[in-house]
Each structure stands twice: as C-alpha cells, then as structure tokens.
Backbone as XML, in Angstrom:
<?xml version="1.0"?>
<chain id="A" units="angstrom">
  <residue number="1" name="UNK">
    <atom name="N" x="9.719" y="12.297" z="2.183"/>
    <atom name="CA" x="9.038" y="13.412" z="1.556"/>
    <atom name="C" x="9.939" y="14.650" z="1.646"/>
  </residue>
  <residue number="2" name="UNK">
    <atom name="N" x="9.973" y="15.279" z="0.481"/>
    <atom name="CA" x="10.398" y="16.526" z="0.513"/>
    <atom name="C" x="9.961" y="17.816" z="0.642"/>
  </residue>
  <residue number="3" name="UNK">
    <atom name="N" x="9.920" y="18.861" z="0.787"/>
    <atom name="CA" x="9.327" y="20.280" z="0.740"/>
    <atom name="C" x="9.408" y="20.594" z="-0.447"/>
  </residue>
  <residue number="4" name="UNK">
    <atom name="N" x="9.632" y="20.145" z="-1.475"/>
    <atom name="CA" x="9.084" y="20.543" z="-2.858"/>
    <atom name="C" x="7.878" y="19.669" z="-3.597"/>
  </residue>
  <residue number="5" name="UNK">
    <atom name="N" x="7.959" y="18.551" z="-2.840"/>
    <atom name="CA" x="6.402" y="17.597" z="-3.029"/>
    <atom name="C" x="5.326" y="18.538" z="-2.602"/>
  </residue>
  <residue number="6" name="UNK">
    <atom name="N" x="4.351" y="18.312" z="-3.722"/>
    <atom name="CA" x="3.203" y="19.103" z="-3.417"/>
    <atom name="C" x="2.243" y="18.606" z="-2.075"/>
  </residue>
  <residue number="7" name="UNK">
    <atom name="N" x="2.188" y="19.523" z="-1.471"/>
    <atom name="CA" x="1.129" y="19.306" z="-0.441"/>
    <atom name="C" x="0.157" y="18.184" z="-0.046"/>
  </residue>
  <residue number="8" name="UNK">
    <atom name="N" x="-0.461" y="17.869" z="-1.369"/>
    <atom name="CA" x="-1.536" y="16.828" z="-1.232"/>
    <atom name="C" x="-0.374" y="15.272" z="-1.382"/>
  </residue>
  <residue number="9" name="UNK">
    <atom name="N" x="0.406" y="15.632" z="-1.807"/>
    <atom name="CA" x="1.278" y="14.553" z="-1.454"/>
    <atom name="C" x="1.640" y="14.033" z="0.146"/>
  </residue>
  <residue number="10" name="UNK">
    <atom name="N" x="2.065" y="15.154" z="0.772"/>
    <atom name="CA" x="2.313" y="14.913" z="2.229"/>
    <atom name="C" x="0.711" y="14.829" z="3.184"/>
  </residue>
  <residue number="11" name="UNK">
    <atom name="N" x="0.022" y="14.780" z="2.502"/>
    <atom name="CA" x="-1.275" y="14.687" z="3.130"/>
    <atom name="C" x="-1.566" y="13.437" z="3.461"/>
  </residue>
  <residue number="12" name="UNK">
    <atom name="N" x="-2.005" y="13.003" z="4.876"/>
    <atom name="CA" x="-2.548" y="11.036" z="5.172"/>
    <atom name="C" x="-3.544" y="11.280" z="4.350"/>
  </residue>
  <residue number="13" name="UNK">
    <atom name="N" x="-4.186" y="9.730" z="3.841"/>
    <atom name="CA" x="-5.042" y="9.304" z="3.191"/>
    <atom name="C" x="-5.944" y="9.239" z="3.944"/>
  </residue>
  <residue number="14" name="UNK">
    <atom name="N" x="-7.023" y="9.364" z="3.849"/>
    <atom name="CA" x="-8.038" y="9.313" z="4.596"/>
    <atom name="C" x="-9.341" y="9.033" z="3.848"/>
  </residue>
  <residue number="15" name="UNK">
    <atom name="N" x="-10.439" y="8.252" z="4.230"/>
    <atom name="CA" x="-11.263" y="7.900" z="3.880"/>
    <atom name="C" x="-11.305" y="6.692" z="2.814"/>
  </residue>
  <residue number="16" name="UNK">
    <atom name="N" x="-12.265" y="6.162" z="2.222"/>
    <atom name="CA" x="-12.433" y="4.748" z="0.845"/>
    <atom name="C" x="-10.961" y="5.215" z="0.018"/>
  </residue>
  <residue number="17" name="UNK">
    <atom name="N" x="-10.582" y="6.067" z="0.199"/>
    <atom name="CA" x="-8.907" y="6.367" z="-1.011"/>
    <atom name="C" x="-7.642" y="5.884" z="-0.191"/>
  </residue>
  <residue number="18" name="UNK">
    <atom name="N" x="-8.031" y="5.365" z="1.537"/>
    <atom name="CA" x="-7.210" y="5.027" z="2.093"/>
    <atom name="C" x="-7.149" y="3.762" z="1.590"/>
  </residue>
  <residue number="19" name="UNK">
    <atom name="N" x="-7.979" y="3.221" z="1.307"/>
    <atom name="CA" x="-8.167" y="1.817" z="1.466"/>
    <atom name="C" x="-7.249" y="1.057" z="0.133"/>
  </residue>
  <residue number="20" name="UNK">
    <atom name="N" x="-6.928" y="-0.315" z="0.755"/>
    <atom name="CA" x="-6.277" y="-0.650" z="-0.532"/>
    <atom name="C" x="-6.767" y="-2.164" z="-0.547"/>
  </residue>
  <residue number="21" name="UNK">
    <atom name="N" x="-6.695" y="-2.638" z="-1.573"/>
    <atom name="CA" x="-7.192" y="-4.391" z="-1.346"/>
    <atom name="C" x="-6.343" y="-5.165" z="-2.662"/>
  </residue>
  <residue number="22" name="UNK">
    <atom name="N" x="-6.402" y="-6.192" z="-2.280"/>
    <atom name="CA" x="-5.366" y="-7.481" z="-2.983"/>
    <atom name="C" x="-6.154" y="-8.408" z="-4.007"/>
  </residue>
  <residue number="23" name="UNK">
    <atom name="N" x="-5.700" y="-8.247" z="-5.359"/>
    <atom name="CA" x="-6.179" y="-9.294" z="-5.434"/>
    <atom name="C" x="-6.178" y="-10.819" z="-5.554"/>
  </residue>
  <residue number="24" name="UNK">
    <atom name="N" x="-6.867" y="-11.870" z="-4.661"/>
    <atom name="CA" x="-5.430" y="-12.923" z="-4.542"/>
    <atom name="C" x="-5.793" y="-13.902" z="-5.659"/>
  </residue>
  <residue number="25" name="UNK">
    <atom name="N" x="-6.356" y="-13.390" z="-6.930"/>
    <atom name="CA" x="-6.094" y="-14.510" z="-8.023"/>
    <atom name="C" x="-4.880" y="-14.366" z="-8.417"/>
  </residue>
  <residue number="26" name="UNK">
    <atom name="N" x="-4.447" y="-12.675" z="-8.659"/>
    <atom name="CA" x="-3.258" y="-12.386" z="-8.666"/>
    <atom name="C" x="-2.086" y="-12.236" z="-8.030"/>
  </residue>
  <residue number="27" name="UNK">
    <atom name="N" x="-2.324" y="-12.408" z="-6.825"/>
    <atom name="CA" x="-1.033" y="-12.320" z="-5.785"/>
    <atom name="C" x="-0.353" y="-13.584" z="-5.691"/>
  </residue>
  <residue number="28" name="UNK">
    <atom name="N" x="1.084" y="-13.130" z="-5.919"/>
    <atom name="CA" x="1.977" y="-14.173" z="-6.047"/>
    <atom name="C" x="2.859" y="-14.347" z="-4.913"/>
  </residue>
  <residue number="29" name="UNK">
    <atom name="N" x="2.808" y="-13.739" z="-3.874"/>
    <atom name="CA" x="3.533" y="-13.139" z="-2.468"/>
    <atom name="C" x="4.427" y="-13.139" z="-3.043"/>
  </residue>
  <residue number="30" name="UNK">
    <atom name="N" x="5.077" y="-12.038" z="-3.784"/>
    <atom name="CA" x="6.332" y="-11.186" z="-3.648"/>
    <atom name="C" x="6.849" y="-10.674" z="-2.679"/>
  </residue>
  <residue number="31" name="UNK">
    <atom name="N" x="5.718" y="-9.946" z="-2.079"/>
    <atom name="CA" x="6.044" y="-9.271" z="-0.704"/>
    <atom name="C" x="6.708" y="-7.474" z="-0.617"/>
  </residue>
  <residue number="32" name="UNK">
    <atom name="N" x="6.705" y="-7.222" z="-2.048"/>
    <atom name="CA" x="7.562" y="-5.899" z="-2.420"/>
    <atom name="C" x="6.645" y="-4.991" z="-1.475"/>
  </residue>
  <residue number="33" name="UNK">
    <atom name="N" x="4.861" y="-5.036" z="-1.801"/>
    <atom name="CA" x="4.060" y="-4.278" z="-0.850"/>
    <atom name="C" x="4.376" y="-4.055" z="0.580"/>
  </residue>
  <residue number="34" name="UNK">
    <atom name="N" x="4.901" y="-5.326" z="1.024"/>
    <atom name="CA" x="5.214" y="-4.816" z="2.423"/>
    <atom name="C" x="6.572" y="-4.446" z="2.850"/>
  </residue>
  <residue number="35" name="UNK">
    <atom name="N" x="7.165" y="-4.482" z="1.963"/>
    <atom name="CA" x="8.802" y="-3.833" z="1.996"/>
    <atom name="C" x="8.558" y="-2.049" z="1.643"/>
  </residue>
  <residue number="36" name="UNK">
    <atom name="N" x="7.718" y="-1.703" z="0.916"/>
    <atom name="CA" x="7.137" y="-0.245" z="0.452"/>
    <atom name="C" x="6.088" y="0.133" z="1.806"/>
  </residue>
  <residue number="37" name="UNK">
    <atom name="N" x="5.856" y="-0.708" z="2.603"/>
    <atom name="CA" x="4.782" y="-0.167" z="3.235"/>
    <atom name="C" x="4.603" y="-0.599" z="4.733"/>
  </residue>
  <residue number="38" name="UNK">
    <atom name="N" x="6.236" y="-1.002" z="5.226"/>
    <atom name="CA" x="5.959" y="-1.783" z="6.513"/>
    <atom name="C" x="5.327" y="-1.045" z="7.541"/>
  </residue>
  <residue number="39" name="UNK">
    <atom name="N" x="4.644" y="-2.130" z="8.704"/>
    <atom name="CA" x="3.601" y="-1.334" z="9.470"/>
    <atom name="C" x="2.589" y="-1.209" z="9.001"/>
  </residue>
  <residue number="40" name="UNK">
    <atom name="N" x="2.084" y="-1.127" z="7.605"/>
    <atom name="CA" x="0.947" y="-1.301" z="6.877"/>
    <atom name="C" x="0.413" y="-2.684" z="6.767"/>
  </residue>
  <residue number="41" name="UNK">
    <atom name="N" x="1.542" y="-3.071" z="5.655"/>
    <atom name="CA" x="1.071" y="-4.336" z="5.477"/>
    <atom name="C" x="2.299" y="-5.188" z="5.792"/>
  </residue>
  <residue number="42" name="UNK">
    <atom name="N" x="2.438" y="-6.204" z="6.229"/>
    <atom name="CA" x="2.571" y="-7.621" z="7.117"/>
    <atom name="C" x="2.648" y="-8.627" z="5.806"/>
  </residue>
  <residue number="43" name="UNK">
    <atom name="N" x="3.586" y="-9.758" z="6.311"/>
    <atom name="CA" x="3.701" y="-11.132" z="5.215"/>
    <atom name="C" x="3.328" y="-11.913" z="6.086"/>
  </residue>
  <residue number="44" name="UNK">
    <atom name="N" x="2.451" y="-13.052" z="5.302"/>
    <atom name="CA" x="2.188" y="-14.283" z="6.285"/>
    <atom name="C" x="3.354" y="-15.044" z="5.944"/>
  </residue>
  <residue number="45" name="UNK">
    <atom name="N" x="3.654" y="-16.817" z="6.465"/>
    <atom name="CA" x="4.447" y="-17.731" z="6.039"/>
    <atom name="C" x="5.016" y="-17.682" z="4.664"/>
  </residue>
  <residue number="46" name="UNK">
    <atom name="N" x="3.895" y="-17.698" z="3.771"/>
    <atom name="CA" x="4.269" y="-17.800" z="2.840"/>
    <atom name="C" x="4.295" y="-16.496" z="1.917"/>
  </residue>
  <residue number="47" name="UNK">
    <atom name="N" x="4.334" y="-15.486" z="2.350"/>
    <atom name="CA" x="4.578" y="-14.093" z="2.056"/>
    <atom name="C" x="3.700" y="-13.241" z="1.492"/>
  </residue>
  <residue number="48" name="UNK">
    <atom name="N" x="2.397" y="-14.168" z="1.787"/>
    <atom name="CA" x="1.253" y="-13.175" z="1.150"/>
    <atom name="C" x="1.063" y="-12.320" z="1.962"/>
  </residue>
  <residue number="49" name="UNK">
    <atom name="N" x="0.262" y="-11.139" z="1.403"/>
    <atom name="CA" x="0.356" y="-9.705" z="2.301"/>
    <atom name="C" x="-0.964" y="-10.055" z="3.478"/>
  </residue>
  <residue number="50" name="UNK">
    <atom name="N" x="-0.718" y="-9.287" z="4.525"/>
    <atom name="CA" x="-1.808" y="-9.371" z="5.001"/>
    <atom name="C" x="-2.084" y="-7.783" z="5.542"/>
  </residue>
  <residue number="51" name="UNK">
    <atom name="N" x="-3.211" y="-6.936" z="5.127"/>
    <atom name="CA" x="-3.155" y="-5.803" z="5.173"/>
    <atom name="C" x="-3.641" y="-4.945" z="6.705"/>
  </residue>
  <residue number="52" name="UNK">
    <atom name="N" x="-3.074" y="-3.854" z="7.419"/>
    <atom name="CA" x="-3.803" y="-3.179" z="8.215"/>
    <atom name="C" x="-4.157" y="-1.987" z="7.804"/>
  </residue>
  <residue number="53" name="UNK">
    <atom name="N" x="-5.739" y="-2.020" z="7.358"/>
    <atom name="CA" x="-6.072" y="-0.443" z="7.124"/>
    <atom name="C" x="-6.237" y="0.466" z="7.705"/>
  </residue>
  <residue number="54" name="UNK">
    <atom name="N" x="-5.990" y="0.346" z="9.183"/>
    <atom name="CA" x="-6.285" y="1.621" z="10.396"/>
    <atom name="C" x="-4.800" y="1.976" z="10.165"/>
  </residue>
  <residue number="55" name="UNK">
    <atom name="N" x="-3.594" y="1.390" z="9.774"/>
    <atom name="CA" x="-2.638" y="2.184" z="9.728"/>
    <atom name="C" x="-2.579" y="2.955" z="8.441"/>
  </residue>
  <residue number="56" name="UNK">
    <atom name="N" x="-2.711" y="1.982" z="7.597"/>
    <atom name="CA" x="-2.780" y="2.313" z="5.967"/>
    <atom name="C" x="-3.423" y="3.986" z="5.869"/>
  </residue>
  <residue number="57" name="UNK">
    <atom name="N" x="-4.231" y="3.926" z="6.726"/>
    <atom name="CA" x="-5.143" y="5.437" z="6.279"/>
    <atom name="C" x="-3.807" y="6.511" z="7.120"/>
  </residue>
  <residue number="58" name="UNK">
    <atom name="N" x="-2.655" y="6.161" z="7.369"/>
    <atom name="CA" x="-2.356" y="7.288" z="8.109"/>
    <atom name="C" x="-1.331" y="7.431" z="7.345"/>
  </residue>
  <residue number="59" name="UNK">
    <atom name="N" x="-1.193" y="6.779" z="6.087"/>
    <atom name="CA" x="0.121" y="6.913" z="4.981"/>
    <atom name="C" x="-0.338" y="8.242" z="3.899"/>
  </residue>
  <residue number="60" name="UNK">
    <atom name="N" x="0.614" y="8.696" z="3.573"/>
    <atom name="CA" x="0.530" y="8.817" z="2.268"/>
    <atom name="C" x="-0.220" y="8.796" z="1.280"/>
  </residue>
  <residue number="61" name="UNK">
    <atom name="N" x="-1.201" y="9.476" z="0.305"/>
    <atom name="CA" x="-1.912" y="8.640" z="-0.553"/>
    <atom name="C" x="-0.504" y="8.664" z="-1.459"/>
  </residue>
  <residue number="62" name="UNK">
    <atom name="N" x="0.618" y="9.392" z="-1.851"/>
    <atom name="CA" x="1.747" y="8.994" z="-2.368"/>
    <atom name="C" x="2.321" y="7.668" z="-2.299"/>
  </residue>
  <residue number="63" name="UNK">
    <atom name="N" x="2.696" y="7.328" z="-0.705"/>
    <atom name="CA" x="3.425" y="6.000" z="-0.642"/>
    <atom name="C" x="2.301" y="4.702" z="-1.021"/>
  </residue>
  <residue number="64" name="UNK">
    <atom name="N" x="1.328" y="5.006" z="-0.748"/>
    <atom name="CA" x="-0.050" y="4.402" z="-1.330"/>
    <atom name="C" x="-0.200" y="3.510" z="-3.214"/>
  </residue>
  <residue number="65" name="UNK">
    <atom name="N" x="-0.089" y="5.177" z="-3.719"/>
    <atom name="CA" x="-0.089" y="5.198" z="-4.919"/>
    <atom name="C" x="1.566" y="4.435" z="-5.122"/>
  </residue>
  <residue number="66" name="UNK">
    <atom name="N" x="2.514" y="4.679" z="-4.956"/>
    <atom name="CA" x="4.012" y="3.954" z="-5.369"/>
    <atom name="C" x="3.462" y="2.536" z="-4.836"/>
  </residue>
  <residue number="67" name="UNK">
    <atom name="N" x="3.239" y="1.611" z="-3.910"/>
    <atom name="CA" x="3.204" y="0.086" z="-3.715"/>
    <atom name="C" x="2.238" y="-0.065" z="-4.946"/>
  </residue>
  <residue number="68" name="UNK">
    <atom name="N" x="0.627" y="0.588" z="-5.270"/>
    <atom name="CA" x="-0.240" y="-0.054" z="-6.131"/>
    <atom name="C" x="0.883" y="-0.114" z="-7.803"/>
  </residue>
  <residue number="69" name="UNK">
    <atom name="N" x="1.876" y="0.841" z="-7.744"/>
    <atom name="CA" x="1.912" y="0.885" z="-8.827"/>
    <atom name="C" x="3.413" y="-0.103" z="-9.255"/>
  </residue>
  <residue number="70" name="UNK">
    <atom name="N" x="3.947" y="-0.565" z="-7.765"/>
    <atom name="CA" x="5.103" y="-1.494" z="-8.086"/>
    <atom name="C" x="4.948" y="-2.418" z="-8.125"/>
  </residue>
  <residue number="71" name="UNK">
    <atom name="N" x="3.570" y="-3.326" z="-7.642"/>
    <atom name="CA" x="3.228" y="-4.833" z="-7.606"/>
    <atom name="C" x="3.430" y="-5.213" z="-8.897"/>
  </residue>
  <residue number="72" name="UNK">
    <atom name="N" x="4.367" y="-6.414" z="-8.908"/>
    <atom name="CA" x="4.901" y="-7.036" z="-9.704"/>
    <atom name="C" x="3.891" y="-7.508" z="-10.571"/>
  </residue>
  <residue number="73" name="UNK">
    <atom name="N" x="2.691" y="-8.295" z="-9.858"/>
    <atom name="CA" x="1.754" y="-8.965" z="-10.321"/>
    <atom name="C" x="0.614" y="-8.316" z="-10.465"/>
  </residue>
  <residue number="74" name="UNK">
    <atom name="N" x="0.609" y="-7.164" z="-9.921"/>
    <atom name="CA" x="-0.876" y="-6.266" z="-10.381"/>
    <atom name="C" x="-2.372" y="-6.515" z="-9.385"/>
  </residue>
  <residue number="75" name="UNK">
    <atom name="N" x="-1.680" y="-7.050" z="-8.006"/>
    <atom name="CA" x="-2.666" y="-7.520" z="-7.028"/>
    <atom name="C" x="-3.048" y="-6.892" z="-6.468"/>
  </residue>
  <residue number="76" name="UNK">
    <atom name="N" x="-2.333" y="-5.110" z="-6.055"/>
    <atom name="CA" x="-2.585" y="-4.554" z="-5.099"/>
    <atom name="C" x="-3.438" y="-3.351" z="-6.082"/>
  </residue>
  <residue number="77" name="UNK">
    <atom name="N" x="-4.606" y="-2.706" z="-5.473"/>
    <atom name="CA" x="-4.966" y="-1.677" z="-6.022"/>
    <atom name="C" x="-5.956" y="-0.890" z="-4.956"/>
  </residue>
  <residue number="78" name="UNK">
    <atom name="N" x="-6.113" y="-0.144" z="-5.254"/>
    <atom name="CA" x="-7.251" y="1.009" z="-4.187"/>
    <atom name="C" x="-8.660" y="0.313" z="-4.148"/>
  </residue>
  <residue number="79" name="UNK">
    <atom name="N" x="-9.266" y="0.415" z="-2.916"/>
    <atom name="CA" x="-10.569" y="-0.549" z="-2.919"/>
    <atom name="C" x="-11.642" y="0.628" z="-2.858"/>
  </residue>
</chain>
C-alpha cells in the first residue's frame, strides 16, 4: 500500500464484507487466491483453497477485492 491509496483502501475489512466464499462448482484449484492472499487462505493436496476468515477480516478490503477479481475460474467472491 501506498500513501496515495485512498484511505478506505488501507482500511481492514471488517464485518459480512470481510467475508469471502468459494465456489466449488467452479473451483479448479489454481491456487492464485492463495498466492494473493497467503495466511488467509491455505491449499489443500490438491490445491483447493481452504479459507481462514478470522484472518481474512484483518486484510484489506483492497487485497480482498484484487484475489475476487483474479480467480481464473470465477470461484472466489464476497459472501
């Protein structure tokens, strides 16, 4: 983050806008989510995400908003 990012950018997420959820008709374990978001979210074996939202709420709704919007497959979105 920079000091020219607006404020509500550097702000943690907090509350139902923290939250993020998968969807696994669509999840293909890419795994990009947890390369954008380590400490958040976790890969199992086979690289599906597996999410922690007690950390998740202490991100970003920025870095938040960038993983929902890089999933390859369109799995990840705000719950």
């Amino acid at each position: 983050m920079t000091a020219s990012q607006p404020a509500a950018n550097r702000r943690p997420a907090t509350g139902a806008s923290a939250m993020l959820a998968v969807d696994w008709t669509r999840c293909d374990g890419h795994g990009l989510c947890a390369a954008l978001l380590p400490g958040a979210i976790q890969v199992d074996e086979w690289g599906y995400p597996i999410l922690d939202q007690s950390e998740l709420a202490t991100r970003p709704r920025s870095e938040l908003t960038r993983a929902v919007s890089a999933c390859p497959a369109l799995a990840l979105r705000r719950a």
